[in-house]
C-alpha positions in Angstrom: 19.1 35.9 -23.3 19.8 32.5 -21.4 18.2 34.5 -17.9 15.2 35.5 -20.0 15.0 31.5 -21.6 15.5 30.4 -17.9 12.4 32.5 -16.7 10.4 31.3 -19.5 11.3 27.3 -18.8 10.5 28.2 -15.1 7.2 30.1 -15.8 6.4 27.1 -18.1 7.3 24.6 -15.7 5.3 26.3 -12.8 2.1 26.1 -14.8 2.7 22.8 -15.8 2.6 22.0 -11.9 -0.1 24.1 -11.2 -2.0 22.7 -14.0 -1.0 18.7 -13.5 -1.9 19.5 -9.2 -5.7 17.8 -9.7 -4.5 15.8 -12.3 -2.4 13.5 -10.3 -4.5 14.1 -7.0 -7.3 11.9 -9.1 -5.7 9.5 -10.2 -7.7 5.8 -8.8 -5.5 3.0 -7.8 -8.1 0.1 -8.8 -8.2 1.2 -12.3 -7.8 -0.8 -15.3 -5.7 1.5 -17.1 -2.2 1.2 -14.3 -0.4 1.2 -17.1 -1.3 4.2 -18.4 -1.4 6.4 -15.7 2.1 5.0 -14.9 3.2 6.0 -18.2 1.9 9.6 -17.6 3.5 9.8 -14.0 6.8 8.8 -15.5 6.1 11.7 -18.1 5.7 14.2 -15.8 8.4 13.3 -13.6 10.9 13.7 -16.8 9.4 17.0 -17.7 10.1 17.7 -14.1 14.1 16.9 -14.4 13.5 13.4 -12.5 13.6 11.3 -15.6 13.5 7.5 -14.7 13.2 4.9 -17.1 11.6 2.1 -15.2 12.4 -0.6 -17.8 16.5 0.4 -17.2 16.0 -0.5 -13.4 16.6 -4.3 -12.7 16.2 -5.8 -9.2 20.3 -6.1 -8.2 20.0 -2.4 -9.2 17.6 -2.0 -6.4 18.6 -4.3 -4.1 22.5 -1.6 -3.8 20.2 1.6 -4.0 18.5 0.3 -1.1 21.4 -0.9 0.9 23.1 2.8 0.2 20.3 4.6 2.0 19.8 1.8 4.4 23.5 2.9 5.2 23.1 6.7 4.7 20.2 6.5 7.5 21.7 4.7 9.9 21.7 4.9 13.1 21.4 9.0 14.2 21.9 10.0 10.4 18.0 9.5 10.5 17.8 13.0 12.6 19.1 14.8 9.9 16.0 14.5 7.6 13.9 15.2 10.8 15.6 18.5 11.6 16.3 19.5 7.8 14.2 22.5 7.0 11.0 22.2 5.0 10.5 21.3 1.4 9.5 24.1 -0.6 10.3 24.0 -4.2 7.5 23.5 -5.9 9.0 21.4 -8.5 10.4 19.3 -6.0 7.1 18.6 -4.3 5.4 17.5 -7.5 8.3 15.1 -7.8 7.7 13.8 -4.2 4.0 13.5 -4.9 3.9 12.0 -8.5 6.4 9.1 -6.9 4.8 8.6 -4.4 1.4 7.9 -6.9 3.8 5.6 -8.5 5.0 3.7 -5.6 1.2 3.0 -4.9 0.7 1.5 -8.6 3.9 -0.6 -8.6 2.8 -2.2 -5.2 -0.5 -3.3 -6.3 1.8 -4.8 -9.7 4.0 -6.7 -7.2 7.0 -4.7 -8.5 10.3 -4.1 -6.7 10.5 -0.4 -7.9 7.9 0.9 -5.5 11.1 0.0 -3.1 13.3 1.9 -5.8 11.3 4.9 -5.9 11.1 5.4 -2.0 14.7 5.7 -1.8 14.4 8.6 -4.7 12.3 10.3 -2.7 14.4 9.9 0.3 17.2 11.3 -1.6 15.3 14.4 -2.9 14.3 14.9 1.1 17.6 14.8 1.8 18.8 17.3 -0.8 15.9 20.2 -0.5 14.4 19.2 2.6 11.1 17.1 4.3 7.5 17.5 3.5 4.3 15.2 3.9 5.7 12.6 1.5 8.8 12.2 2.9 7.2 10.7 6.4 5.3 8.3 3.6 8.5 7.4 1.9 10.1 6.0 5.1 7.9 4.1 6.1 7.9 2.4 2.7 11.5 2.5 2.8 11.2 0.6 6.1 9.1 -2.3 5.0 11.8 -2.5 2.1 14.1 -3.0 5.1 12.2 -5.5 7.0 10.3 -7.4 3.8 13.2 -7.6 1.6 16.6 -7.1 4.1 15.1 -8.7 6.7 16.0 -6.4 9.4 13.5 -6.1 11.9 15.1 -3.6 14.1 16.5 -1.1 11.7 12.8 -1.8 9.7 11.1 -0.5 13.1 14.2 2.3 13.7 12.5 4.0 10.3 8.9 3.9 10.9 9.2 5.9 14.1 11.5 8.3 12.0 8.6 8.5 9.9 5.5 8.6 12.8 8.2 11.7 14.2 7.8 13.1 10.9 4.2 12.7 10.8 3.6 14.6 13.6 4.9 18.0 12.5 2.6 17.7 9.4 -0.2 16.4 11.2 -2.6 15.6 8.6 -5.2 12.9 8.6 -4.6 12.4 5.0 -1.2 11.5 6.2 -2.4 9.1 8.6 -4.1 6.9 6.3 -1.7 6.2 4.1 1.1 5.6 6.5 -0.5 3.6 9.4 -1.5 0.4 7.4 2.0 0.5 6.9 3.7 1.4 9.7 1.6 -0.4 12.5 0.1 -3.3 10.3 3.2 -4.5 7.9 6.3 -3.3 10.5 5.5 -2.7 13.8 3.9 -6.2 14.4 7.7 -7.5 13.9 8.8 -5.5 17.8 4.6 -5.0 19.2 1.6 -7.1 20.2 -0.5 -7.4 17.5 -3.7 -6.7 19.3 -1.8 -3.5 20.1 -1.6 -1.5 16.6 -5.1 -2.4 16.1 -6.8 1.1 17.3 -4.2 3.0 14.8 -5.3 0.7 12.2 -9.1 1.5 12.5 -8.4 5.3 13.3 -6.9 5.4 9.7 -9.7 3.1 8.0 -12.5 5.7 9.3 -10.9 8.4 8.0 -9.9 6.9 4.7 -13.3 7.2 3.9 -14.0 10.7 5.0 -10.4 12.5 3.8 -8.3 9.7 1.2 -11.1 7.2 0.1 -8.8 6.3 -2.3 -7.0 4.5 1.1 -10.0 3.2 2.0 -9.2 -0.3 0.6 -6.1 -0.8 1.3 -6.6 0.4 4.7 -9.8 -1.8 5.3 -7.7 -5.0 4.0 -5.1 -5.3 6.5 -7.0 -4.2 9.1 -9.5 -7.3 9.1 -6.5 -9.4 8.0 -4.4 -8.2 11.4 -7.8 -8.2 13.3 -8.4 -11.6 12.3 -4.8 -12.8 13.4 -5.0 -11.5 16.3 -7.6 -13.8 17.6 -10.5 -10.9 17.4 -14.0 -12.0 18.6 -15.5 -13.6 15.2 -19.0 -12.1 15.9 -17.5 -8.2 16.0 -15.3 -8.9 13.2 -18.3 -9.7 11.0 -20.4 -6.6 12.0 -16.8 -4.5 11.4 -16.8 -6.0 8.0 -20.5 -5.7 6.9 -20.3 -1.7 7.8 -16.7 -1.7 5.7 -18.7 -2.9 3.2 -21.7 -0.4 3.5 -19.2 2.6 3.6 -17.3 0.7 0.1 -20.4 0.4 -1.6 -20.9 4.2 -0.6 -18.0 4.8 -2.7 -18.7 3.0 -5.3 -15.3 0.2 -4.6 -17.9 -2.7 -5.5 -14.6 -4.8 -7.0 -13.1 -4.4 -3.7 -16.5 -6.2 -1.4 -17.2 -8.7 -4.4 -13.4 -10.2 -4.8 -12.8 -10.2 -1.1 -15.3 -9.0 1.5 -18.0 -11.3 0.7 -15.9 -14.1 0.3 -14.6 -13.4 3.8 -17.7 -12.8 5.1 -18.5 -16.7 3.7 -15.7 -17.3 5.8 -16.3 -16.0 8.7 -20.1 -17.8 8.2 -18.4 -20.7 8.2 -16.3 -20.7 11.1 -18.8 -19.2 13.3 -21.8 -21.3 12.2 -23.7 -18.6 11.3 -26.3 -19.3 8.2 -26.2 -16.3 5.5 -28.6 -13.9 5.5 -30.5 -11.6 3.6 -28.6 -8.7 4.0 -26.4 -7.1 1.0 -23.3 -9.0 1.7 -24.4 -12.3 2.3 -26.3 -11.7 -0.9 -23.3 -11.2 -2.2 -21.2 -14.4 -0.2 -24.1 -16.6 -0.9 -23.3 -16.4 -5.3 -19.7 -15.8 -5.2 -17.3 -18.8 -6.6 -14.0 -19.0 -5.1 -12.6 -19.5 -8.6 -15.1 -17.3 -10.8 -13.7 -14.5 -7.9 -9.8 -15.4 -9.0 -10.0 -15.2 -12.4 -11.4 -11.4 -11.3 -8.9 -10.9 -9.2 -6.1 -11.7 -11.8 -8.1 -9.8 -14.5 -7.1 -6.4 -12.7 -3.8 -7.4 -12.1 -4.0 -6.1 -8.7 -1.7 -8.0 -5.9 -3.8 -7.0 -3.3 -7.1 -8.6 -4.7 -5.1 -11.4 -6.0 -3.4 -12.2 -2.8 -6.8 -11.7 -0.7 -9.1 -14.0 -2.6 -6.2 -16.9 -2.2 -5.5 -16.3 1.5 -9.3 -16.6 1.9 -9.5 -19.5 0.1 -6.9 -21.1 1.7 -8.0 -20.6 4.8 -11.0 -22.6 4.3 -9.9 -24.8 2.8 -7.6 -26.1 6.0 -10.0 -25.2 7.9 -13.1 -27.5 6.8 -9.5 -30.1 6.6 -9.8 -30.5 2.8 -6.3 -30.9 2.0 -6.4 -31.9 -0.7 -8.3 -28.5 -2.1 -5.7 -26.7 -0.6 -3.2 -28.6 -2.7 -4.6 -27.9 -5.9 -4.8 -23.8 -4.7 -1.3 -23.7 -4.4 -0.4 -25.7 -7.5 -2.2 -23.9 -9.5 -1.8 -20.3 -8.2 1.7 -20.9 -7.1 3.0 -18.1 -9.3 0.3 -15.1 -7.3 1.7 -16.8 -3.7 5.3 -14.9 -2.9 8.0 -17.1 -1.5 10.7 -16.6 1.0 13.2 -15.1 -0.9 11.4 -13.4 -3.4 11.9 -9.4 -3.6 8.3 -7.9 -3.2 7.5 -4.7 -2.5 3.5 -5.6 -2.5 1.4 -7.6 0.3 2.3 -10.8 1.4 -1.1 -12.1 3.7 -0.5 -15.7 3.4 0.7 -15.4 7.2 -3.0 -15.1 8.3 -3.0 -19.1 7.6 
């Protein structure tokens, strides 16, 4: 009787999988509804066996599950997820792939258990072996280690771990959703910038053809690293008018209003350039600085949030009104992370 129950619960489970596959493979990172779908990821992850209760996990909890697998990977220890065997327990890749759905919503909600959850998955790895998201979950891990630690060197140790995992899975679908992390939030710590800017744009093309999902994410820090790097002004604004004609494509019209065209403004303005009748400077020419905040902080999204600020920042000290620039930070001091805050989301205000 308990082998026959134990078949049943494992034919039940399997169909479960089978049947929640697409479900989670569709789920759209600038929805409203984060909440929700977070809700239904955790859900699925406790029918699974991985039941995690993210209103149990505090921050201190976090911050000694991270230094534990900091420790468990260091130095050659990394090699031993590298030459493991491959995942193949189907229950166990679902896990893998429904955290690592989560880790992308609790990101975008400035929340410390995206950090949390990559050292899960990094644990599971360990236990039944590596697949795709494992390469994905170190190279989270490692901007936990550089953003939060502040350990450059053992920050950069994981992310070639992870670009060694990368290749034996070779996927492009891999590619865009490690490289914005890898080259454009750890590598710049140990490389030139200009350097990791051709991996950048090879993921941000094929974000649109094989994760559009990506797309946004990919596209941000690209012009935000291309922009710190000094690139010629004039190229950057054709690179970001075709973003935007490959965004609208996909219908991520949130994503060009709250921080394309105001960028594009900006890069007007410092090159001298008068608007023109095109779609975006359609759009730059109406957008409000503060109407495009109170957006941004309606979806609740770091990444729009942040953008919008760092944008208007920017001008701000660049056209020397200081005093605007003041008032920015006094009144949005609570979207701008500090120094010592533990944030596993985007932190652009360097591009100032």
């Amino acid at each position: 009787m308990g082998r026959e129950r134990e078949g049943r619960r494992s034919c039940e489970i399997d169909r479960v999988v089978e049947n929640t596959r697409d479900t989670v493979s569709v789920f759209h990172v600038g929805r409203e509804s984060m909440n929700e779908d977070i809700e239904k990821l955790h859900s699925l992850l406790s029918y699974l066996g991985r039941s995690m209760d993210p209103k149990t996990i505090t921050s201190p909890m976090f911050d000694i599950e991270a230094r534990k697998v900091k420790e468990m990977l260091k130095g050659d220890n990394k090699l031993k997820i590298l030459y493991a065997c491959r995942m193949t327990d189907r229950k166990q890749l679902m896990k893998m792939k429904a955290m690592a759905i989560l880790t992308i919503y609790y990101s975008r909600q400035r929340s410390f258990m995206g950090g949390y959850l990559a050292c899960q998955m990094i644990r599971l790895s360990c236990e039944h072996g590596h697949c795709e998201d494992t390469a994905y979950a170190l190279s989270l891990f490692a901007f936990t280690v550089s953003n939060v630690q502040n350990d450059a060197v053992e920050a950069c140790a994981l992310v070639r771990s992870s670009l060694s995992l990368s290749k034996i899975y070779n996927t492009d679908d891999l590619i865009t959703r490690t490289y914005p992390i890898i080259f454009g939030l750890v590598l710049i710590l140990e490389e030139p910038l200009h350097s990791i800017l051709d991996p950048m744009l090879k993921a941000c093309r094929l974000s649109f053809v094989r994760n559009v999902e990506s797309a946004i994410w990919n596209t941000f820090i690209y012009v935000a690293r291309s922009f710190q790097c000094g690139k010629d002004l004039f190229l950057l604004m054709n690179e970001v008018n075709a973003f935007a004609q490959q965004h609208k494509l996909h219908d991520q019209m949130d994503f060009i209003e709250i921080h394309l065209a105001p960028f594009h403004k900006f890069l007007c303005s410092l090159t001298g350039t008068p608007l023109r009748s095109d779609f975006l400077s359609n759009l730059a020419s109406t957008c409000s600085y503060e109407t495009t905040i109170q957006r941004a902080k309606l979806k609740g999204d770091t990444l729009y949030k942040h953008g919008i600020l760092a944008t208007y920042l920017a001008e701000s000290f660049y056209h020397r009104n200081f005093y605007e620039a003041s008032q920015v930070i006094h009144n949005y001091s609570h979207c701008i992370p500090s120094a010592g805050q533990q944030n596993f989301g985007i932190a652009e205000f360097d591009s100032i």
